[in-house]
C-alpha positions as CSV (number, residue, x, y, z in Angstrom):
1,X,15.0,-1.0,-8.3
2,X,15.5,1.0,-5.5
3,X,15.2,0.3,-1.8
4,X,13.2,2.1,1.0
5,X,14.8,2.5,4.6
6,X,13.2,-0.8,5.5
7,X,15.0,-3.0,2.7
8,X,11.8,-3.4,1.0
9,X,12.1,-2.6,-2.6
10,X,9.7,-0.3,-4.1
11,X,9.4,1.7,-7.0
12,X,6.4,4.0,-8.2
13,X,3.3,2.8,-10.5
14,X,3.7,7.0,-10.5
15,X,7.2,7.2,-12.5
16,X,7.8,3.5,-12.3
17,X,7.0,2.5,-8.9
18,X,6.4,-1.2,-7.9
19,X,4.7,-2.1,-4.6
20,X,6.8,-4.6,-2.5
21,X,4.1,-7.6,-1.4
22,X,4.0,-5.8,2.4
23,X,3.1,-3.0,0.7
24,X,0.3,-4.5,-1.2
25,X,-0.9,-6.3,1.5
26,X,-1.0,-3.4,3.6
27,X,-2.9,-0.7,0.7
28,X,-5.2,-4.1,0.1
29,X,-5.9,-3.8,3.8
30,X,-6.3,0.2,4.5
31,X,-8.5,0.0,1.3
32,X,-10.8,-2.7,3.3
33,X,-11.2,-0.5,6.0
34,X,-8.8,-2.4,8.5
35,X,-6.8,-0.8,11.7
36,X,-3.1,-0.7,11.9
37,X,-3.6,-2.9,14.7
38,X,-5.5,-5.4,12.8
39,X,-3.2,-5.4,10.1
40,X,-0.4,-6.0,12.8
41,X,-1.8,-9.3,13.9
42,X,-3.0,-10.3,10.5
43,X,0.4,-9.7,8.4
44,X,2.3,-10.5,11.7
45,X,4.2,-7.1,11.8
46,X,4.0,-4.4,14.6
47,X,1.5,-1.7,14.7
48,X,4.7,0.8,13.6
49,X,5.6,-1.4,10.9
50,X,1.9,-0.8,9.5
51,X,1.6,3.0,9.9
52,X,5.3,3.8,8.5
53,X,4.6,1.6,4.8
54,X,1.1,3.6,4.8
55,X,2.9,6.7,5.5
56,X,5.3,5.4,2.7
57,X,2.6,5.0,-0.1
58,X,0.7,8.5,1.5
59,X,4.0,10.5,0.7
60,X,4.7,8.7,-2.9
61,X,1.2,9.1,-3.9
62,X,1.2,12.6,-2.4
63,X,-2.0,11.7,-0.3
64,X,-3.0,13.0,3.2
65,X,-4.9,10.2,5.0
66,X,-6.2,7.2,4.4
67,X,-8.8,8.0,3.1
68,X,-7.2,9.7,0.6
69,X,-4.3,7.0,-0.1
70,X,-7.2,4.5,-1.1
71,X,-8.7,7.1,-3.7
72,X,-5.8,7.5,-5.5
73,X,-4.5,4.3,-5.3
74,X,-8.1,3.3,-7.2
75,X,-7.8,6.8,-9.7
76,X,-4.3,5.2,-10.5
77,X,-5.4,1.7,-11.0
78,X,-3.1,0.5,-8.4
79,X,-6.5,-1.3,-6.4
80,X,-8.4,-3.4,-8.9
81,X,-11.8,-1.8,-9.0
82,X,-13.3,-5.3,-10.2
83,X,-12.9,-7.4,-7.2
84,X,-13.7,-6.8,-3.3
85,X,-11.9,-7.3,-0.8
86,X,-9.7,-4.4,-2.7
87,X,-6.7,-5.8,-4.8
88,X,-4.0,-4.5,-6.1
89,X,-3.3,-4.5,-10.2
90,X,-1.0,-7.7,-10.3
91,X,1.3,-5.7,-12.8
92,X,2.1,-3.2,-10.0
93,X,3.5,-5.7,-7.1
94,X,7.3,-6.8,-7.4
C-alpha cells in the first residue's frame, strides 16, 4: 500500500484505494455536515490536519468542495447509504 505525506496509508476505492481510519473518520464527519473545527476537537487533531485529509480525498476523488467530496463518495459506495450518521463501506477502510 502506499503512503501519503502524513504516513497514513491510503490507497483508492478508485483503482484500489483504501481509506486509512482518520480518513474515514473525517469523510464520515464532512458527510454529517461537521466543521474542520469540530472535527478537530472531536478526533483530537488540529483544524489543518482536518482540511489537508479532506483536501486529500477531494483531489483522489477529483471533487471540488465538500459538498461535492460527499456525493461522490456516496455514487462510489464509499459512504454506506443505509445508515445515518454517514458510514463508510467497511470493505473500503484499512
Amino acid at each position: 500500500m502506499d503512503n501519503d505525506q502524513n504516513g497514513c496509508e491510503a490507497s483508492q476505492p478508485v483503482g484500489g484505494w483504501v481509506l486509512s481510519s482518520v480518513q474515514a473518520s473525517v469523510l464520515e464527519g464532512v458527510a454529517a455536515g461537521f466543521s474542520s473545527g469540530r472535527l478537530s476537537r472531536e478526533l483530537h487533531l488540529s483544524s489543518k490536519t482536518i482540511d489537508y485529509h479532506v483536501r486529500v480525498m477531494s483531489d483522489k476523488l477529483q471533487a471540488p468542495n465538500r459538498v461535492s467530496l460527499v456525493s461522490r463518495a456516496f455514487v462510489l459506495q464509499i459512504l454506506r447509504t443505509d445508515s445515518w450518521p454517514p458510514r463508510i463501506a467497511s470493505e473500503i477502510v484499512d
